[in-house]
C-alpha positions in Angstrom: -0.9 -46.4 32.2 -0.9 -50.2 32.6 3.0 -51.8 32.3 1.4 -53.6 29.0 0.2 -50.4 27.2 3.8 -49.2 28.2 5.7 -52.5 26.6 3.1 -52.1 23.3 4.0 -48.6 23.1 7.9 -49.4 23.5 7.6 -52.3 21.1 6.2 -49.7 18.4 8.5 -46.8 19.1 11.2 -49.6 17.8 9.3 -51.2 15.0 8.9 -47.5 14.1 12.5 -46.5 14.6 13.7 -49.8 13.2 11.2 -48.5 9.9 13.4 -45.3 9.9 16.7 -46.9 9.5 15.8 -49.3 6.9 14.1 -46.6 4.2 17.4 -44.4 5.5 19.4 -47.4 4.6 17.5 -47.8 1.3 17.6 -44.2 0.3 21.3 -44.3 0.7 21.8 -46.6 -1.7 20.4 -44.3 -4.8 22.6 -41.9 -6.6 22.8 -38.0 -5.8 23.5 -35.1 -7.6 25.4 -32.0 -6.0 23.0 -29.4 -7.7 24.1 -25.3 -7.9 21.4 -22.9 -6.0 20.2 -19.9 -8.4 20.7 -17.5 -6.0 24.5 -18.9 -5.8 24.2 -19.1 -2.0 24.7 -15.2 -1.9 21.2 -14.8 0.0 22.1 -16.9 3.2 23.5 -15.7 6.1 27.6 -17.0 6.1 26.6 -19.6 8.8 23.9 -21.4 7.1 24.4 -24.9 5.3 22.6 -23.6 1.8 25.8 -20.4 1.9 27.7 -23.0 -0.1 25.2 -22.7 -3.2 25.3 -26.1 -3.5 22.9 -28.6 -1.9 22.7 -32.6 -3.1 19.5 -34.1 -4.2 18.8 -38.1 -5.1 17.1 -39.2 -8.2 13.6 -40.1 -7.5 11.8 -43.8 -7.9 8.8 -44.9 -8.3 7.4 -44.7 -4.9 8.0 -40.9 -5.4 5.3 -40.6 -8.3 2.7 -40.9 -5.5 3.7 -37.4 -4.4 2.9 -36.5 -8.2 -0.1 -37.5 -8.2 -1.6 -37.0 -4.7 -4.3 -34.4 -5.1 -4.3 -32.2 -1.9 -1.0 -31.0 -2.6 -1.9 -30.0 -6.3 -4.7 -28.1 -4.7 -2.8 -26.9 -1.6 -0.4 -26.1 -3.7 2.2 -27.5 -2.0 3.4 -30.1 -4.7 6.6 -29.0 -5.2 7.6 -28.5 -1.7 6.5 -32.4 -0.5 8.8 -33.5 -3.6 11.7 -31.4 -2.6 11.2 -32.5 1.0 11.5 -36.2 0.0 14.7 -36.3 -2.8 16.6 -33.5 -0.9 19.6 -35.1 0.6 21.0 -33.0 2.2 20.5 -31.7 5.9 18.2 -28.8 6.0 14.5 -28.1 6.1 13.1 -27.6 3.2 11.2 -24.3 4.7 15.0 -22.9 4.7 15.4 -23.0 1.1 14.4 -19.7 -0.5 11.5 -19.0 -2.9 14.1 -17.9 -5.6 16.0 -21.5 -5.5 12.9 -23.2 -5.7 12.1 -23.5 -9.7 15.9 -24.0 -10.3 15.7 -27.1 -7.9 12.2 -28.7 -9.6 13.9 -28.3 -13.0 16.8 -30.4 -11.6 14.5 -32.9 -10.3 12.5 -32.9 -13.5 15.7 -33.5 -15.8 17.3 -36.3 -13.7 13.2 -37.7 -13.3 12.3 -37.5 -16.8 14.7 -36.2 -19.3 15.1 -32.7 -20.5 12.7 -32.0 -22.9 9.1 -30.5 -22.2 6.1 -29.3 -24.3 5.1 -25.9 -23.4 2.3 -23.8 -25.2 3.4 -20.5 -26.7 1.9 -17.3 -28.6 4.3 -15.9 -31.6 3.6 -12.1 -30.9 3.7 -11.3 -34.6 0.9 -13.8 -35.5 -0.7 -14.1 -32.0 -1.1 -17.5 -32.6 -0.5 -20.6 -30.1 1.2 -23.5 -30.2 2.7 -26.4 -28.8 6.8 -26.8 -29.0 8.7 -28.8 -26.3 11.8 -26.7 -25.1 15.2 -28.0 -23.5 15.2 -27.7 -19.8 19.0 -28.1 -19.6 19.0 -24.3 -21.4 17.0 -22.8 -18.4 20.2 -21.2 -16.8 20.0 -18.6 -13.6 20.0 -15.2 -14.0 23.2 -13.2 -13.5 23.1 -12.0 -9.7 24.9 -8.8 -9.0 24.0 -7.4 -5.7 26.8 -7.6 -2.8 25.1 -9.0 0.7 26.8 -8.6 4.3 27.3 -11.7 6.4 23.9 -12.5 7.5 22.5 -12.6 4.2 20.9 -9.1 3.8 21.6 -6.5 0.9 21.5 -3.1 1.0 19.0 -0.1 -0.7 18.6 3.7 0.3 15.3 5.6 -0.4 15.0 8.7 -2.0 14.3 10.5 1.0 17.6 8.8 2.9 16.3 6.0 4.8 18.9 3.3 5.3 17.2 -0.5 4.6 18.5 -3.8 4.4 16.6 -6.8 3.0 16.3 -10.5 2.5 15.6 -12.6 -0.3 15.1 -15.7 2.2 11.0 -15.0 1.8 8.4 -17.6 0.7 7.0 -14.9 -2.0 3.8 -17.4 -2.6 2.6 -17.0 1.0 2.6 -12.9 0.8 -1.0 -11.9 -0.2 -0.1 -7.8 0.3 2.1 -5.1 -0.2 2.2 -4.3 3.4 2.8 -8.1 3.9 5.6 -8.0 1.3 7.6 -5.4 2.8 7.5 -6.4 6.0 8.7 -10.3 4.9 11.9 -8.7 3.3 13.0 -5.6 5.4 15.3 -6.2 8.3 16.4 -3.0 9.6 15.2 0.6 8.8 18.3 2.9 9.8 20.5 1.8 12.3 16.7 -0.2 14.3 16.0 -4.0 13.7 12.7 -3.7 15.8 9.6 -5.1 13.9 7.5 -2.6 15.5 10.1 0.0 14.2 9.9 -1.5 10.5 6.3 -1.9 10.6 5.8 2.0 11.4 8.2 3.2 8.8 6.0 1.0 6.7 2.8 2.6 7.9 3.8 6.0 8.3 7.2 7.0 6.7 7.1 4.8 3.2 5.9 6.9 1.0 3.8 5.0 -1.9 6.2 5.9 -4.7 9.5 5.3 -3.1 8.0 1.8 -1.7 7.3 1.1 -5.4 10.7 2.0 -6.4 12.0 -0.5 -3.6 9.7 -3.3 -4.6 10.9 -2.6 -7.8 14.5 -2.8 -7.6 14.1 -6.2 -6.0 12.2 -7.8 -8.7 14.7 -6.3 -10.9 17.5 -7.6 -9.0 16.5 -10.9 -7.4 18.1 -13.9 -8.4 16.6 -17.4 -9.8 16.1 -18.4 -13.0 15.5 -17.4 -16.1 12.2 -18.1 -18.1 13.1 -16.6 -21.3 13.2 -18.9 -24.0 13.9 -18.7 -27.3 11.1 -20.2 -30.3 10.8 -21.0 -33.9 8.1 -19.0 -35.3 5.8 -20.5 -38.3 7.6 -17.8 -40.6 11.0 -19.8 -40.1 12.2 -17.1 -37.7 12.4 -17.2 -33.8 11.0 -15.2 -30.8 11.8 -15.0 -27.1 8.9 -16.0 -24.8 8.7 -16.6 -21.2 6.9 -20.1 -19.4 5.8 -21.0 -16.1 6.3 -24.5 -14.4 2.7 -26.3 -13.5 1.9 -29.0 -11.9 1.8 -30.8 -15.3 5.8 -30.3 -15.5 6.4 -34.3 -14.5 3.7 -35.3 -16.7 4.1 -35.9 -20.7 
């Protein structure tokens, strides 16, 4: 390498460094919120950063709509995740953050972004019909979390036939396509053996299909995040609880 594709290559290393510190600088300079994690922090191992169950996030600006509207990551499906990445404050990668904090963290971002209320499309199960009502965000609360974990994280769950298994909520539950996939994202140990190849034949040969059902099960049951469950005014005056997802359409009016 010639000494002046060295000095062009040092002069943009420091341009791009020199970039770097100005947006930091810049970002700075907008106001945060300390926001409270669903899962309560209860799901991390004692020495992580996200433990706390707090993490801060910054109001987003213009600039950030392009994220919004950029189509490969509505169709990779990976919208949320680039906005999180950009108006999370806090020091930690954005892969750390667990599945079940997720929605909990978009609302946030969707409240200080754009205000509370949002139009949702829902059935009355007395009349089956749909229609359109905008609910409160700011009701959405998290669930109540009850389950005790040890210090790195991991709760405990004993089969009907006495095996001994420890889990993890710290899974990206989109990215699991099986059950076999499933159980091997969330189980630690089997008995007193942390081996993967241990796990994986106690999946293969020892889970028997109803007490795997019964585990799967009782962490649906039990895992934290928030809760969907909303309450409606009916067209007879009266109200009904319903359930709604969050879409891609959940920044847009």
């Amino acid at each position: 390498m010639s000494k002046l594709t060295t000095r062009l290559d040092d002069r943009e290393n420091i341009i791009n460094i020199a970039k770097q510190r100005y947006e930091s600088q810049q970002r700075s300079k907008l106001p945060t919120i300390i926001v409270d994690l669903a899962s309560g922090g209860e799901i991390y191992p004692k020495s992580h950063p996200l433990h706390s169950g707090k993490i801060e996030m910054r109001y987003m600006t213009a600039y950030d709509e392009d994220i919004l509207t950029n189509s490969s990551y509505i169709r990779e499906g990976v919208l949320f995740d680039k906005l999180l990445e950009a108006i999370i404050v806090s020091e930690i990668d954005i892969q750390d953050i667990a599945s079940v904090d997720r929605d909990g963290l978009i609302i946030y971002a969707r409240i200080l972004s754009y205000g509370a209320e949002y139009p949702v499309a829902v059935t009355e199960p007395i009349t089956n019909k749909q229609s359109k009502q905008t609910i409160d965000l700011s009701k959405i609360q998290p669930k109540p979390f009850k389950l005790v974990a040890n210090d790195q994280g991991e709760f405990s769950y004993k089969t009907a036939s006495g095996y001994e298994i420890k889990f993890t909520y710290l899974v990206k539950f989109a990215d699991v396509t099986s059950v076999t996939d499933f159980l091997k994202s969330v189980i630690t140990q089997v008995n007193e053996s942390r081996s993967q190849a241990d796990i994986e034949h106690f999946i293969r040969y020892d889970f028997l299909a109803a007490e795997s059902r019964a585990f799967r099960e009782y962490i649906v049951k039990n895992a934290p995040g928030m809760n969907f469950e909303y309450e409606f005014q009916g067209e007879s005056g009266g109200t009904f609880t319903a359930g709604f997802s969050l879409g891609s359409d959940l920044f847009w009016f």
